[in-house]
N, C-alpha and C positions, 0 to 999 in steps of 0.2 A: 552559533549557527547549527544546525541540523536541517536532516533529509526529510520531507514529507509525502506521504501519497498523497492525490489528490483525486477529483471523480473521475478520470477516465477508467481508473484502477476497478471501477464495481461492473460487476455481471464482465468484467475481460480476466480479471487476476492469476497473469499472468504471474510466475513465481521464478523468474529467470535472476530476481533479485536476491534471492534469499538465498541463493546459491553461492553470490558472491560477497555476501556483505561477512566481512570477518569477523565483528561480533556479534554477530546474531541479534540483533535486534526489531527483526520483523514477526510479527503476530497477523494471525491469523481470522478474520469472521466467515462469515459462511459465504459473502460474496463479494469481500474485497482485503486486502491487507491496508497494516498501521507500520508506522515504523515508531516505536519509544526513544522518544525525543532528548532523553535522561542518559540511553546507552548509543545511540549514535556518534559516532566519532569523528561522523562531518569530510568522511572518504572520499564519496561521491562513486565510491566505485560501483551500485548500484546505478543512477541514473543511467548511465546509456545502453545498461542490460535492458532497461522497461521498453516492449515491442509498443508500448501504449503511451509511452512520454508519458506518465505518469506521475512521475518523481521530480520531486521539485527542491532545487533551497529553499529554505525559509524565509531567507532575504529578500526573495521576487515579490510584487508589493503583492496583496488580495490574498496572500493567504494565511493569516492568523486561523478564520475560520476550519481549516483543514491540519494549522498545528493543532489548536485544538481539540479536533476529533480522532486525530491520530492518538496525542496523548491519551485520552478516557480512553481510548478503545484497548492501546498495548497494556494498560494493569488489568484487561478483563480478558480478554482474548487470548487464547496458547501460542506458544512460542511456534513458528515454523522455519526450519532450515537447510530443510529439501525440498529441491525442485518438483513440482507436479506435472501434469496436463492442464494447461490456461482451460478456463471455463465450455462449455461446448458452445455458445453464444457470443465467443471472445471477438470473433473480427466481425460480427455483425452490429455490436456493444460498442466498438474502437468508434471515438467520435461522436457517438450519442451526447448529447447536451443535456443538463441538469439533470444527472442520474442518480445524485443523491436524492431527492426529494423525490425521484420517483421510483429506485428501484433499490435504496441503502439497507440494509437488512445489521441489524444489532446484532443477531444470535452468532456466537461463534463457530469457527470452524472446526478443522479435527487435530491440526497440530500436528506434529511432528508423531 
C-alpha cells in the first residue's frame, strides 16, 4: 500500500503534507503534488494534514489512475519538504470536479 494525491490536490496544493511526511517523498509540479509510490512508507501521517482531503490509500477502489500519475510525476518532478503558501485560488479550487483534464499542468515546480 502507499499514499496518493488525487485531483482535488491541483490549482489548491496545499503543502501541509510535506511538512509531515518523514521521508520525504513528496514532489513537486507547478500546480499540484505526487507522492513516490516506491519511497512511501504507508504512515498515513500526511492524510489528515491535507485541508483538501486529497490524499488517499491506494486501496480505496478508482484509483489506479492517480497511482499512476503520481508515480510518472515523482521521477520528474523535484523533491519538496517544506511547507509553502497553498495556491492563491486554493479555497475557490477545493471541490472543483475534473481538474485534472482541465486545469493538470506537467511542468514542474520549484522544489525545495
Amino acid at each position: 500500500m502507499t499514499y496518493v494525491v488525487t485531483d482535488n490536490c491541483i490549482r489548491c496544493k496545499y503543502t501541509d503534507c510535506v511538512e509531515v511526511c518523514p521521508v520525504d517523498c513528496f514532489y513537486e509540479g507547478e500546480n499540484f503534488l505526487v507522492i513516490h509510490p516506491d519511497e512511501c512508507i504507508d504512515c498515513g501521517v500526511c492524510e489528515p494534514e491535507c485541508p483538501a482531503e486529497a490524499i488517499k490509500p491506494d486501496t480505496e477502489p478508482g484509483l489506479d489512475k492517480w497511482l499512476k500519475v503520481n508515480a510518472e510525476y515523482a521521477q520528474v518532478w523535484p523533491n519538496i519538504t517544506i511547507k509553502r503558501d497553498a495556491m492563491p485560488e486554493a479555497k475557490e479550487m477545493d471541490g472543483v470536479t475534473d481538474k485534472f483534464e482541465q486545469f493538470f499542468s506537467a511542468e514542474p515546480g520549484s522544489g525545495d
